[in-house]
C-alpha positions in Angstrom: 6.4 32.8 1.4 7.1 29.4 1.5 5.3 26.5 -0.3 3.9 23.9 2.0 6.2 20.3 2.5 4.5 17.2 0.8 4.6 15.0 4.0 4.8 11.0 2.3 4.9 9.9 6.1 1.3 11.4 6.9 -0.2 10.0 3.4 0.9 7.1 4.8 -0.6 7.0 7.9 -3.8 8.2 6.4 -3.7 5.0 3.8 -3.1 2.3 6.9 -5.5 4.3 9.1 -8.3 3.8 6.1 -7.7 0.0 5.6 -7.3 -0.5 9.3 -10.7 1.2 9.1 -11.6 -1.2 6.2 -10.5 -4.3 7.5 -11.5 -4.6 11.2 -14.9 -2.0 11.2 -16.5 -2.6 7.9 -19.0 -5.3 6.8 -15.7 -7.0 5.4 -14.7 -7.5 8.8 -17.7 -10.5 8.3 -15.5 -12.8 5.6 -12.6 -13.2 7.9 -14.6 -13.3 11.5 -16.3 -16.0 10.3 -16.6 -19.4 12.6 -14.5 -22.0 10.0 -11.8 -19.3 9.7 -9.1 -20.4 11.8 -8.7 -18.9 15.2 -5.5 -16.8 14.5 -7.0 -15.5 11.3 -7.3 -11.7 13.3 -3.6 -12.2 14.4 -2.2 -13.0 10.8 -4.2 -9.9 9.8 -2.7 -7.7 12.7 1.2 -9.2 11.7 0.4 -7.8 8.0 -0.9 -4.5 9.1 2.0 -4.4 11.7 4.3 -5.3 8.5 2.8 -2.4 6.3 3.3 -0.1 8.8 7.6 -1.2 9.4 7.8 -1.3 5.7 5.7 2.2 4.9 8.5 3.4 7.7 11.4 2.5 6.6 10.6 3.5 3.0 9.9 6.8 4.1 13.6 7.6 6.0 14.6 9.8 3.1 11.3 11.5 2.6 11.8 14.6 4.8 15.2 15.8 3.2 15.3 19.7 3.0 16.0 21.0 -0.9 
């Protein structure tokens, strides 16, 4: 029988899926949807989710590697 792969990429996903989730549904959503917050304060949020997401990626190329 064979043991079940650890898959980093899908713990991943999970992680940005939850503070997408966080950020954007939450009451915390209220701090940076506010009206003296700048009006691309939601795009500079998007760019650093985007950004988590490349960098989660590209660290995660040699994660699948069979024993």
């Amino acid at each position: 029988m064979s043991l079940p792969s650890s898959n980093k990429n899908a713990d991943r996903s999970l992680v940005t899926a939850f503070l997408l989730v966080l950020v954007f549904i939450t009451p915390f959503a209220s701090l940076w949807s506010r009206g003296e917050m700048p009006w691309y304060a939601p795009y500079v949020i998007w760019l650093g989710i985007v950004m988590l997401i490349a960098i989660s990626l590209r660290s995660g190329q040699g994660d699948d590697r069979k024993p």
